[in-house]
N, C-alpha and C positions, 0 to 999 in steps of 0.2 A: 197334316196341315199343309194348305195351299202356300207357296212361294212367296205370295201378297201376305197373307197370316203372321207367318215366319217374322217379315221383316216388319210390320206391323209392330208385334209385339216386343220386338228388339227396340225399335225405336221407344214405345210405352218403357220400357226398364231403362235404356238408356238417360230418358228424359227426366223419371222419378230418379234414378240415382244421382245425377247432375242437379237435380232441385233440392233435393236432402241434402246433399253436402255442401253447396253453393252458399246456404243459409249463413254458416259456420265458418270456420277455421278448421279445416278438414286438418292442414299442416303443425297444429299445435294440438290437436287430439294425437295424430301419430306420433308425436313427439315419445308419445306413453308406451308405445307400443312395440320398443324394440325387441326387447326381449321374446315377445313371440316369435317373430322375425329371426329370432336367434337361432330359437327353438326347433323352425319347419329346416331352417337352411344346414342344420345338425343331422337334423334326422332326414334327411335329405340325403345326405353323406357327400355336399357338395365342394369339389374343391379346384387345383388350377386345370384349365384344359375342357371340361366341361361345358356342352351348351344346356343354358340354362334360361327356360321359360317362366316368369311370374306374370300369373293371373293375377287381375284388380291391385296394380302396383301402385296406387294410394297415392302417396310422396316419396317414396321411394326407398324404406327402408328393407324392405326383404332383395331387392335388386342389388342395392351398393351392398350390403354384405356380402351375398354372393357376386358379385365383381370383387371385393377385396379379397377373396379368399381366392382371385386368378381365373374365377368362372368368365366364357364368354354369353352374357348375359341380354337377353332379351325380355324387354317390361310391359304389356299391356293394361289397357284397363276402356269403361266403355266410352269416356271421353275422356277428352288431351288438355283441360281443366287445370291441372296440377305439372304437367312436365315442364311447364317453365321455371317451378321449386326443384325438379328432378334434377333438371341438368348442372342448376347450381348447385343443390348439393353433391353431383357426380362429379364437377370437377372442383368442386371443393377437396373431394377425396379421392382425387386424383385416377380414379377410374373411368372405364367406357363403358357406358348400356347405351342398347338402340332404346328406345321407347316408340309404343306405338297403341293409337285407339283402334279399337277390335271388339268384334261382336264375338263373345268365350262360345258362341254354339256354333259358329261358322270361322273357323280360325284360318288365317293370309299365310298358311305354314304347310309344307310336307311330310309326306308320311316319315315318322321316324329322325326329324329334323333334332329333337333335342334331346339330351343324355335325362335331365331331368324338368321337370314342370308342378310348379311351386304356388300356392298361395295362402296367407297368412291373411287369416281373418278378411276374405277378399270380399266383399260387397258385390261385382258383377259374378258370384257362383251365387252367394244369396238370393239376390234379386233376379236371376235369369229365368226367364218363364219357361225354359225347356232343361231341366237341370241333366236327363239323360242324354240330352245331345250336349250340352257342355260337356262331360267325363267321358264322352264317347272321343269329343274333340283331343282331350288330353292323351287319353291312350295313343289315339292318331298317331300326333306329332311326337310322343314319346316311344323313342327306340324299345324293342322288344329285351327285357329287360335294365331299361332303365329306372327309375322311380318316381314317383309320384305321391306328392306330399301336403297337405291339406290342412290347417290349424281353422275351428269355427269357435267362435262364441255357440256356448250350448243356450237350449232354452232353460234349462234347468236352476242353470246362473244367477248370477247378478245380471249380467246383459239380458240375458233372456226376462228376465222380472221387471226389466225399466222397458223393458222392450212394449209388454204385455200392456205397462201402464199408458204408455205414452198413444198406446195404441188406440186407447179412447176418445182420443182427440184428433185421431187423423182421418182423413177420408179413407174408407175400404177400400182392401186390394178389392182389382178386379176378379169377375166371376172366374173363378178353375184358375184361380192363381199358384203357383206353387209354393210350397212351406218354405220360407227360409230358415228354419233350423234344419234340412233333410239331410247338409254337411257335416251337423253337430250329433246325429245322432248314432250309435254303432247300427242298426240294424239298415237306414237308409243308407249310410256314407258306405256301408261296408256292399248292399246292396247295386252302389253308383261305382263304386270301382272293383269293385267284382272278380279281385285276385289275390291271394298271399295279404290280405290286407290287414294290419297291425294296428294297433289302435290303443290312447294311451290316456285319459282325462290330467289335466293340468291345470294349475293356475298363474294369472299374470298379477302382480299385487301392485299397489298403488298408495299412495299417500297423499295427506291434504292437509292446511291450515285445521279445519274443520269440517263437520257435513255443512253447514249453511255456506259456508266458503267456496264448498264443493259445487252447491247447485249453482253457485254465483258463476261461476268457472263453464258450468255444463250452459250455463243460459247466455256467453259472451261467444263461445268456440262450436257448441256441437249442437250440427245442422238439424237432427229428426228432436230432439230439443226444443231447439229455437223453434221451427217451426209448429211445435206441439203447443209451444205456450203464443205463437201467435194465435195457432185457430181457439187455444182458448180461453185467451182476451177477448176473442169475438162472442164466444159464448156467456162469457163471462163468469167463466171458471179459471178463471189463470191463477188463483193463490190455492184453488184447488189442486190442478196438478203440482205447482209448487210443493205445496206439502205432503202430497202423494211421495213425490221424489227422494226428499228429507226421510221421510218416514223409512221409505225403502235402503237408503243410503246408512240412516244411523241405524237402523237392523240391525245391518252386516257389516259395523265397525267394529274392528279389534280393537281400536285404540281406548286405554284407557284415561288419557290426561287431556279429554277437549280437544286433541286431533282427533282426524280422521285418517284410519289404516283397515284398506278393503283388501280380497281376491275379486276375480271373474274367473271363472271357471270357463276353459276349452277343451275340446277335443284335438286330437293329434293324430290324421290318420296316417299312413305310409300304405303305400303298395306296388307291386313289380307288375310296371309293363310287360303287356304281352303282343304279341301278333294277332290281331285279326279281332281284339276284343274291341 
């Protein structure tokens, strides 16, 4: 791909990604999402003294946990959208992370720069139209036997099934776009990092008033959402997708008293930095 291409299509992911979340309250979905965050910065084995890289740092929950655990920590993501919540919450919790907007297939970092390189359900590995030059970038920056750590919603999921639905109402990815499940799956992710790689399915569970409370929730905060029932207001399908979501949502409730109690199913990959991968 031509140097024009490259940055072409960075720009194209960067723009969709910043328009999906924009919609929303990107800040109160994460809210949900610590515990994955937990999860990657565990199996990460991250702790004081460490430099540590997080891919698509959201709001900045996979970051501050690794700064509170003494990590010297460093956050990108593909735009600077949400680092004005970061830094309040960073000095809310009285830690330092640099933060910084970065294109994950051309990283502003040197060889070997961090002990570890983290991301938690990150949206720019999802969306990046060149998924082997992002993991190529990670190895990069990560010391030769450092680790690298990776949490994806699967398609297989719950995410993945809302994913599938919502997707009828959006405009197509572009032609030769890349899959964003390729993270969530053991043969692609294991594929993209290409060493010692471990690999674990998980779920992150959640709770709710109810499922129609739920969609109420998904249709005030979350951006591919919101925007799904605007384009299908225009179509004038919006109580369609509505009750697509319900339908999908009371599925996979456990709960049995009129709440709502789900999982989403992730992947958990780890694997050891190498030289020259």
């Amino acid at each position: 791909m031509s140097e024009l291409g490259f940055r072409e299509d960075y720009e194209l992911a960067r723009r969709m990604h910043g328009a999906l979340w924009a919609a929303g309250d990107y800040t109160r979905v994460a809210g949900q999402l610590t515990g994955v965050s937990a999860a990657v910065v565990e199996a990460a084995g991250i702790g004081p003294g460490l430099r540590v890289l997080d891919l698509g740092a959201g709001s900045g929950n996979t970051a501050l946990l690794a700064a509170g655990r003494g990590a010297q920590v460093t956050a990108v993501d593909l735009t600077d959208d949400l680092f004005g919540t970061c830094r309040r919450r960073a000095a809310a919790a009285g830690v330092t992370v640099t933060w910084a907007a970065a294109n994950p297939e051309d990283l502003p970092f040197g060889a070997g720069e961090f002990d570890r390189v983290v991301s938690a359900v990150g949206g720019p590995l999802a969306m990046a139209p060149g998924q082997q030059r992002v993991a190529a970038e990670m190895a990069r920056v990560c010391r030769p036997g450092g680790v690298l750590a990776v949490a994806s919603w699967t398609a297989e999921g719950l995410v993945g099934q809302v994913a599938r639905v919502i997707a009828g109402y959006l405009p197509p990815p572009p032609p030769g776009a890349a899959s964003p499940w390729a993270w969530a799956a053991e043969d692609s992710v294991t594929a993209l990092l290409g060493y010692a790689v471990r690999l674990a399915r998980r779920v992150a569970s959640f709770s709710y008033r109810s499922p129609d409370s739920y969609i109420g929730y998904l249709e005030e905060v979350h951006g591919p959402t919101i925007m799904a029932l605007r384009l299908a207001s225009e179509q004038g399908r919006r109580a369609e997708l509505r009750a697509g979501l319900l339908e999908l949502y009371s599925g996979a409730n456990t709960a049995t008293d009129g709440t709502l109690a789900f999982d989403q199913e992730y992947l958990l990959a780890t694997a050891a930095a190498r030289a020259g991968h």
